[in-house]
Residue, then its C-alpha position, 0 to 999 in steps of 0.5 A: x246510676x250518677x249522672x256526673x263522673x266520678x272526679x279525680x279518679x288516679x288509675x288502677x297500676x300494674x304490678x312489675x314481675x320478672x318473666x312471661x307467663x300465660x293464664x287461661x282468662x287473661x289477656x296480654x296487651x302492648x305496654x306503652x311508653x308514654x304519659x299515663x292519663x285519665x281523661x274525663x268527660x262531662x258535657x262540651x268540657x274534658x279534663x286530662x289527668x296524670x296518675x297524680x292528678x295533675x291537668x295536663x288538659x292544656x298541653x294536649x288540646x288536640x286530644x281533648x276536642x277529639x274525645x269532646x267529640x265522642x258521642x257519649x255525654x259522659x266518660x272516664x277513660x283510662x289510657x296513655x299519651x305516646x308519640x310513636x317511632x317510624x315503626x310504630x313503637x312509643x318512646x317516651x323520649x320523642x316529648x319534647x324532641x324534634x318531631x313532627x310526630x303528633x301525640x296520640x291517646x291509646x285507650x285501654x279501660x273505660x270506667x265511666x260511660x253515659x252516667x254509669x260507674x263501670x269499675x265494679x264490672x270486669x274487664x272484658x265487660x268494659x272493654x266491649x263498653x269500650x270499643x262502642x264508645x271510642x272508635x280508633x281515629x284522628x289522635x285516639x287508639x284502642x290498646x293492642x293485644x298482642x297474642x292469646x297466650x302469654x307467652x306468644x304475646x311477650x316474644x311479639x313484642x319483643x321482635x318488634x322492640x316494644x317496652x314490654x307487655x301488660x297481662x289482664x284478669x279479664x275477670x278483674x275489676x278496677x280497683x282505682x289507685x291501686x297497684x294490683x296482682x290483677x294486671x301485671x307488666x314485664x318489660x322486655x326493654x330495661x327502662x325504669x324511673x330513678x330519682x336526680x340526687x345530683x350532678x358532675x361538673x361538665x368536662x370538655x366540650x359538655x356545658x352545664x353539667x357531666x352527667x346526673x346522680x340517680x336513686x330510689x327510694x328503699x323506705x326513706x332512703x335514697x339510694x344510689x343506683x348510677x351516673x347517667x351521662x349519656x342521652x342528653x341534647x344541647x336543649x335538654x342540658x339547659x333544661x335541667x340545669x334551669x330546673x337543677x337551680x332552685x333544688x342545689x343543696x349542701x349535702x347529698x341525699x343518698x344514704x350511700x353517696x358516692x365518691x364523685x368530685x365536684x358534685x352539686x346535690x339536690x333536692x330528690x325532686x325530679x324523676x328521670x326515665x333511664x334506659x340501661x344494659x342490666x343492673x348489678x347484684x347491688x343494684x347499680x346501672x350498667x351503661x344508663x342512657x337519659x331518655x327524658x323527665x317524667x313530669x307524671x310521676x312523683x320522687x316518692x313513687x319511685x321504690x328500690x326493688x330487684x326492678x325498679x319498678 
């Protein structure tokens, strides 16, 4: 037993895999679109943390006082912020749009509850630990499970239009940190994270630039994976162009640049959310749409795989 939480806890990540599949003992939950975040609680004080340590606290106060208020002294929570649609899916791209959605936390682990570390018990242990300790209201939910078979689960979330589904070892414990074969995601809608290495000059009506030069990491390597033009909003076009201005450099940072005129290189700092038709044998986009900045998630993360995960 510690009295105090564990501080500076990154979350246990899912492992990308192609198609549905069904385990006896597993359980198969919505995947949300949004901010992953760990949500510490120590007293009157609570601390809102991304996957990179990053305090975000000050961003969702509503959030914070909400989990303030749960009656347990002590908590680690492991969960996502998202804005929901009308329909009730999360799409990453309502942040920073004009919405009179609120964000809400959707809880999906407890790792840490009234001075006691629950990492090492398995998940259905935690997750009843769970369901005592946050009751869903106000800006805070429990995460969904869609069916009791794999299967089931991954075509509901398809007719609804959801990211994809998370499939659980209930018997899994939680390896902080780390990306493991225990959780394992399919997505049924294809976003993925790619890297800014660049952008166009802006043609026509379009100010600041024409569209951004995306990769991901293969190694060391940057690689080339398509031009995004399409997604972006007048405040968002001088948004980038704001944050483009201190990562200009004199020479692309793909090792397979592509013949583009008039472009302007960067730094491979930024990690852009992508929606797209398909990826070619070779990797590249197919009719790439810009969904939003991902400020939970660092260039390096981002890994050039079959899926791009």
């Amino acid at each position: 037993m510690s009295a105090r939480p564990p501080a500076g806890v990154r979350p246990m990540l899912a492992t990308l895999v192609e198609a549905p599949f069904h385990e006896r003992g597993w359980v198969y939950e919505e995947k949300y679109d949004g901010i992953r975040i760990v949500a510490t609680k120590n007293g009157a004080r609570v601390r809102l943390t991304t996957r990179n340590l990053i305090d975000r606290t000050a961003a969702f106060p509503h959030i914070a006082s909400a989990i303030a208020r749960l009656p347990a002294a002590t908590l680690v929570l492991d969960g996502e912020i998202v804005i929901f649609d009308a329909a009730g899916v999360s799409r990453f791209q309502l942040f920073g749009a004009d919405t009179p959605r609120k964000p809400v936390y959707v809880v999906f682990d407890l790792l840490f509850a009234r001075g006691h570390d629950l990492r090492r018990r398995p998940l259905t242990e935690r997750r009843a630990a769970l369901q005592k300790e946050v009751a869903p209201a106000g800006p805070l939910r429990l995460a969904r499970r869609l069916a009791a078979d794999g299967f089931a689960a991954f075509e509901a979330a398809r007719e609804r239009g959801l990211e994809g589904i998370v499939a659980k070892d209930g018997t899994s414990v939680y390896e902080t940190g780390k990306r493991s074969m225990a959780w394992r995601k399919v997505k049924v809608r294809a976003e993925e994270e790619f890297v800014v290495g660049g952008y166009t000059a802006p043609a026509g009506a379009r100010t600041h630039f024409g569209a951004i030069l995306v990769g991901a990491f293969d190694g060391d390597r940057l690689r080339y994976a398509g031009k995004v033009g399409t997604g972006f909003t007048a405040a968002t076009l001088g948004d980038l162009a704001r944050r483009f201005r201190a990562l200009v450099r004199p020479t692309p940072p793909f090792v397979d640049p592509p013949r583009e005129r008039a472009v302007t290189w960067l730094d491979p700092q930024l990690v852009a959310q992508v929606g797209f038709m398909e990826r070619t044998g070779d990797g590249r986009l197919r009719h790439p749409v810009f969904l939003g900045l991902r400020g939970d998630k660092s260039a390096d993360e981002v890994r050039w795989t079959a899926q791009t995960a």
